[in-house]
RODO-2510 file (C-alpha; in nm, 4 decimals, decimal comma):
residues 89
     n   res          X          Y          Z
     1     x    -6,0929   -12,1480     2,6006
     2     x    -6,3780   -12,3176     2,4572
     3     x    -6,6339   -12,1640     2,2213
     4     x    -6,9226   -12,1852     2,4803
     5     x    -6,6606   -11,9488     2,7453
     6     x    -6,5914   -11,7051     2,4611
     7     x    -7,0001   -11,6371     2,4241
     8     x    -7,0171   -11,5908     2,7681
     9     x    -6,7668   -11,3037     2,7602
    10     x    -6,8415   -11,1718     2,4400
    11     x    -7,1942   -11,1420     2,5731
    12     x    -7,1017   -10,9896     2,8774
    13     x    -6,8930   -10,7110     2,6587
    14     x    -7,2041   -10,6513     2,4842
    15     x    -7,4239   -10,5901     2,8125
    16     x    -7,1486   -10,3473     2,9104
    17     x    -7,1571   -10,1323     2,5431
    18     x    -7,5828   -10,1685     2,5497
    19     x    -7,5665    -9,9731     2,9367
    20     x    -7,2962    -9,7472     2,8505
    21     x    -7,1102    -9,8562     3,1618
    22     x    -6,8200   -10,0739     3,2472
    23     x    -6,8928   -10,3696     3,5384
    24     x    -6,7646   -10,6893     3,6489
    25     x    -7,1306   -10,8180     3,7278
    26     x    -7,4269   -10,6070     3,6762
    27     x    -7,7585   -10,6357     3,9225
    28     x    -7,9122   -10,9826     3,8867
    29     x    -7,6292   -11,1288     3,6888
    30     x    -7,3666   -11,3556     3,8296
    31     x    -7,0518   -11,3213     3,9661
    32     x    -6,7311   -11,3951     3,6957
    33     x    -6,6709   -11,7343     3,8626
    34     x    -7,0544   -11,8419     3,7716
    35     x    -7,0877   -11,7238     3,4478
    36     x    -6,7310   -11,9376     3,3584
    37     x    -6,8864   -12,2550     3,5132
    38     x    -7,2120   -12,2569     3,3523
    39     x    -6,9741   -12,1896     3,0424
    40     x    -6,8452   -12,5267     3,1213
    41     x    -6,4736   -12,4079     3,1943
    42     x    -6,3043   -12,4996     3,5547
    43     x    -6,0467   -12,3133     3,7344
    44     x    -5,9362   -12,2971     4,0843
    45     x    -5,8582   -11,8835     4,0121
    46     x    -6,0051   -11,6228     3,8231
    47     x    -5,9355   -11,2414     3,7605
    48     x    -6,0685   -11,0161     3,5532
    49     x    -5,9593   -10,6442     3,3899
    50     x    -6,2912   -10,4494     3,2743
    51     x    -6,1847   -10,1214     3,0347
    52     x    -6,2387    -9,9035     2,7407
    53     x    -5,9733    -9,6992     2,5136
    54     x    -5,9494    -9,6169     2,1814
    55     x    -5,7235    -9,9154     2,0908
    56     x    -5,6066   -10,2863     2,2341
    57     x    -5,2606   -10,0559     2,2068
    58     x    -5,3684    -9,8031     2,4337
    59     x    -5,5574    -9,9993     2,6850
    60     x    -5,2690   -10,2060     2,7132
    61     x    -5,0454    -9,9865     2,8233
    62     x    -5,2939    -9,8288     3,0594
    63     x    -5,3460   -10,1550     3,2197
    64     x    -4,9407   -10,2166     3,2434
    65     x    -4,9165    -9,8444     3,3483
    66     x    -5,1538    -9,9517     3,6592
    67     x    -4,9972   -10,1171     3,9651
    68     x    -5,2977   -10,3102     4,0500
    69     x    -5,3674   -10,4317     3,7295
    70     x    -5,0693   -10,5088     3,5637
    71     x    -5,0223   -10,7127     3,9397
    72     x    -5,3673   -10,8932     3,8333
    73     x    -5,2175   -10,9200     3,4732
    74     x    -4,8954   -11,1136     3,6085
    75     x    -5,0399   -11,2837     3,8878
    76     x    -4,8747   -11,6049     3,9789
    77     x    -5,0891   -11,9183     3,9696
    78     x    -5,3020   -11,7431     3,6802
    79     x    -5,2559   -11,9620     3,3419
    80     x    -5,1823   -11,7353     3,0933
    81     x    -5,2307   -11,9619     2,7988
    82     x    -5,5938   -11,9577     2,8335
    83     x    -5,7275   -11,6368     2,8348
    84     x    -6,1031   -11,5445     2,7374
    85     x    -6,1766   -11,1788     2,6207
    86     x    -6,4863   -11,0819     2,4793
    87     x    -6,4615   -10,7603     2,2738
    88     x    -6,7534   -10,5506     2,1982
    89     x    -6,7701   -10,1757     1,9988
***
């Protein structure tokens, strides 16, 4: 993913630790697909996980522990060598 795409997320992890509050879009910002394009990045499907745990361990195996989300993790179609994840603390 391209330096502009990592920002994007990076800032969006930041807008998440400055309200205290997790979200996939907060009021007046755009949805996940819009803030990717105006990153410059292009795909035909997009999913998201949004969480906080103590570690990248932990939240892990939450996520794989979660039927919905570990389904959104392994999704067919989704191209799982580019990933974007902005990390904020």
């Amino acid at each position: 993913m391209g330096r502009e795409s990592r920002f994007r997320a990076r800032a969006h992890a930041r807008e998440m630790v400055e309200r205290n509050r997790l979200s996939h879009q907060f009021n007046g910002e755009p949805d996940l697909m819009k803030r990717v394009q105006t990153a410059g990045a292009r795909f035909s499907r997009l999913a998201e996980n949004v969480a906080a745990a103590p570690s990248v361990n932990e939240l892990h195996i939450g996520w794989m522990n979660s039927i919905p989300h570990r389904n959104k993790h392994h999704e067919s179609g989704i191209d799982r060598d580019r990933n974007c994840r902005g990390n904020a603390r």
